[in-house]
N, C-alpha and C positions, 0 to 999 in steps of 0.2 A: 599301662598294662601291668597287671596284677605279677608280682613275682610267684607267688603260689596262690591257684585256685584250683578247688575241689568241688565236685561235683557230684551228689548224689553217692558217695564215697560210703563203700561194704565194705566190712571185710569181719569173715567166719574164718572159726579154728574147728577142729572135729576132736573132741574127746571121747573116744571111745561110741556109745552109740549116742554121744548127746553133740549137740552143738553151740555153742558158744557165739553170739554174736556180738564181738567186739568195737568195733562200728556200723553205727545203722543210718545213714542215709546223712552224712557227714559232706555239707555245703559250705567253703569260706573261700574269703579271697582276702592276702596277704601284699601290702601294697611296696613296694620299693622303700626302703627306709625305716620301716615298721620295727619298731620294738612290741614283740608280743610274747605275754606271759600264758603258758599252757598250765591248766587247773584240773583237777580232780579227785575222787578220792580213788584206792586203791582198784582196780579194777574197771574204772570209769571208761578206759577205753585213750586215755590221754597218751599211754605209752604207746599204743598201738596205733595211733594217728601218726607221732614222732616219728616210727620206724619208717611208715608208708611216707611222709615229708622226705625221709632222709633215705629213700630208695634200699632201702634195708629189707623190708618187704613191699610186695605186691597187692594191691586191695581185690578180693573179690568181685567186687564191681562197682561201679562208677567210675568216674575220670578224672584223672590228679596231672594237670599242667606246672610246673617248673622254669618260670624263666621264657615262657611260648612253648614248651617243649612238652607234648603228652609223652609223659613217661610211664602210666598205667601199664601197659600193653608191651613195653619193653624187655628184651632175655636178659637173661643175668648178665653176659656180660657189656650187654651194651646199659642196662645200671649201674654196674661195678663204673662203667667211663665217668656217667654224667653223675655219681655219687662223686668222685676224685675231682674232678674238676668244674662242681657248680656248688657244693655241699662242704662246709669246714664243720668238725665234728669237737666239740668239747664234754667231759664226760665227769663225772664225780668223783672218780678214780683215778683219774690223769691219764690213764693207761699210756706212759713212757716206758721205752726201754730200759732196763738198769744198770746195762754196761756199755750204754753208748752218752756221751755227752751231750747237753742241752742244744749246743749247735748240730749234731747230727739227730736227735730226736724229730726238729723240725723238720730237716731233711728228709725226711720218710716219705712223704707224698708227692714229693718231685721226683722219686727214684721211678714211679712207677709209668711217668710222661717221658722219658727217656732225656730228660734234661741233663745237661752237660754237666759237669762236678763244678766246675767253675760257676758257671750261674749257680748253680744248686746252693752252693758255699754264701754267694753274694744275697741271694732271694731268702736264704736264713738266716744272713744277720740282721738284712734290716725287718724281719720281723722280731726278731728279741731284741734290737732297738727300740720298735715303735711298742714295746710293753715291757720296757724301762730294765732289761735285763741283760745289753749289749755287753754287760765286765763279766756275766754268768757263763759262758756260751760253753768253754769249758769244762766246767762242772757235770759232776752226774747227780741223778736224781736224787740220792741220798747223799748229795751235799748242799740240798736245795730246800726251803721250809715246804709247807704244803699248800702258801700261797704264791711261791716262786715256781713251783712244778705246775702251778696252773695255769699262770704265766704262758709259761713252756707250752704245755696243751695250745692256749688260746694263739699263740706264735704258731705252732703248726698248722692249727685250723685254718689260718690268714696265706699260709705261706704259695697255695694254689689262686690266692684271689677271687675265692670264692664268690657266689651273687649271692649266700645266706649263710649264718651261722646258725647252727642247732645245739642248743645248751644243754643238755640233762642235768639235770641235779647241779649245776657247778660248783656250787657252795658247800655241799652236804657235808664235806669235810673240814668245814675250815672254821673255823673261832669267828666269832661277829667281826671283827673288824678287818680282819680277813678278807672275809665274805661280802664287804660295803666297798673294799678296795679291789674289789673281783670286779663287783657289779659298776663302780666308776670307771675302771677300763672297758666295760663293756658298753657305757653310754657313750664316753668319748668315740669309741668306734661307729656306734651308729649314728653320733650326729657327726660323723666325717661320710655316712650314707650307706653304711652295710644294717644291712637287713639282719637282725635275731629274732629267735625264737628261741624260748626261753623253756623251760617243761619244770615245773618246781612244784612240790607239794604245801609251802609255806608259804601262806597270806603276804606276811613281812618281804619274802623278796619276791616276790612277783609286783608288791607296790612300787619297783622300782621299773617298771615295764610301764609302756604308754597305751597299752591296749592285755585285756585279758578273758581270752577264751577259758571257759568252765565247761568241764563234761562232765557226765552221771548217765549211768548205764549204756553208753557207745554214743549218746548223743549228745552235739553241742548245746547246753542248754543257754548259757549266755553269754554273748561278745558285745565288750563294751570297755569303751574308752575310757581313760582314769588318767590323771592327774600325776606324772609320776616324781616320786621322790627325786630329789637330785640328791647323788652318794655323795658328790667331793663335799654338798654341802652337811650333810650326815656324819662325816669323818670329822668333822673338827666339832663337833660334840660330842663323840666318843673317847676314852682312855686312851691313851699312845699305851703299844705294849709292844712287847723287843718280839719281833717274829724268830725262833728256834731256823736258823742257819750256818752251816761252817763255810768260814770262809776260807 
């Protein structure tokens, strides 16, 4: 069974007396395990699939399943649920707190399942273990480089056990080798079987996705499988450089 599939998937905005149709009759199916890279240019319509994958919005019509779950047709707050606990959110920005440390950052999503502080504590460190940041935990964001605060992010995103990660941009801010040591945490996660999706405007990292959908004007115009680079092997071709952190 498909972890996400769409169906005939709309969705209009209303500007003023004009209308906007951001997605037009948008069909996929996203298979358990899948690495897939989301493509387009400006306007394409790719962000606006994103949002409706990640229960963020609603599509005007058609049918968006989640894990067996039509979520289409759901109130907000019963998507606010199954955003928290099927959906791990990583974003360009980091969007961490700045006066909370990298162990309570992750913490954030569990506060909202009413999990005990004891699990909460235990279920966040072995996520900033399992992404090589257990001596961090600590730390706040600005004592952290911009590819240990992503880190951080991707720690959070894991810390519910999510069934998909949704990428935005992840890289956008980080230096090439940064961004090759981003996307190798990100492979090793999905060949241990978590599902991403990826949303990038750059050719180069989406090469490292094993499938990539392209949109232009709200429609998917092509999904098709690719060969995908492997980072760790990418990394040892690239320059070592001292990543900007205080310890």
């Amino acid at each position: 069974m498909a972890i996400v599939a769409t169906e005939n998937l709309t969705k209009d905005y209303r500007l003023g007396p004009h209308t906007v149709h951001a997605l037009r009759g948008v069909s996929v199916a996203i298979e358990p395990g899948d690495f897939v890279a989301v493509m387009g240019p400006s306007g394409s319509g790719k962000s606006t699939f994103m949002n409706v994958l990640g229960c963020l919005d609603r599509p005007t019509s058609g049918r968006y399943w989640l894990d067996g779950e039509d979520v289409a047709r759901l109130s907000r707050d019963q998507l606010a649920t199954v955003r928290n606990g099927k959906i791990g959110f990583v974003f360009q920005m980091f969007n961490l707190l700045a006066r909370t440390t990298a162990l309570e950052n992750v913490e954030l999503p569990l506060l909202y399942g009413g999990i005990a502080a004891r699990d909460r504590r235990q279920r966040a460190r072995a996520r900033l273990e399992a992404v090589g940041l257990a001596e961090r935990e600590h730390h706040h964001p600005s004592q952290l480089s911009g590819g240990q605060q992503q880190r951080v992010a991707i720690a959070r995103a894991l810390v519910n056990d999510p069934t998909m990660i949704l990428a935005d941009e992840p890289t956008g801010n980080l230096d090439t080798r940064t961004s090759v040591e981003i996307l190798a945490l990100l492979q090793r996660l999905n060949r241990q079987g978590l599902t991403i999706v990826l949303v990038t405007h750059e050719p180069d990292i989406a090469a490292y996705a094993r499938r990539r959908l392209v949109f232009r004007d709200g429609r998917l115009r092509t999904d098709e499988r690719i060969e995908a680079i492997d980072a760790s092997e990418a990394l040892r071709t690239l320059p070592a450089e001292e990543e900007e952190a205080i310890v």
